[in-house]
Residue, then its C-alpha position, 0 to 999 in steps of 0.5 A: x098554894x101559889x109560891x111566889x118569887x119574894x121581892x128582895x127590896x131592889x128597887x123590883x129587881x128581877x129574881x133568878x131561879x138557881x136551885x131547887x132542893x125538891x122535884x115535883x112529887x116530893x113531899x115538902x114540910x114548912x120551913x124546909x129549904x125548898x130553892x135557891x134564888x138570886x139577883x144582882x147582889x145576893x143569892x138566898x135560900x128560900x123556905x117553903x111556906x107550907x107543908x104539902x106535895x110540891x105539885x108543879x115547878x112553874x119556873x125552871x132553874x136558870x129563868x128570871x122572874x119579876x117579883x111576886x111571879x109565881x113559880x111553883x105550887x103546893x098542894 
C-alpha cells in the first residue's frame, strides 16, 4: 500500500517529513503514529493507514513533498 503525504488544506502547501516513529523492516499496526509532518503552520502526527511491514521510506526526514506525494510503502 502506497502512504501518501495528506493535503493539510493550505491552499497545496508543500509537506515536510519531521520524523518517523518506524525504520524500514518494522512491523506497523493501523492506527499506530508512524511519522510527524509539517507546513508553514502546524506540525501534525500522522497515523498509519494499515497494518503490515513498513517496506520502503521513499521521503527522508527533512525533505518537503507536495500533497498526495507518496513517501512510503507497506506491505
Amino acid at each position: 500500500m502506497e502512504v501518501l503525504a495528506p493535503d493539510l488544506g493550505q491552499s497545496g502547501a508543500n509537506v515536510t517529513i519531521e520524523a518517523w516513529f518506524k525504520k524500514e523492516g518494522d512491523t506497523i499496526t493501523k492506527g499506530e503514529p508512524m511519522m510527524e509532518i509539517s507546513n508553514e503552520k502546524l506540525n501534525q502526527e500522522i497515523e498509519a493507514p494499515e497494518s503490515g511491514v513498513l517496506k520502503q521510506i521513499i521521503v527522508q526526514e527533512g525533505e518537503s513533498v507536495p500533497p498526495r506525494t507518496v513517501v512510503a510503502i507497506i506491505e
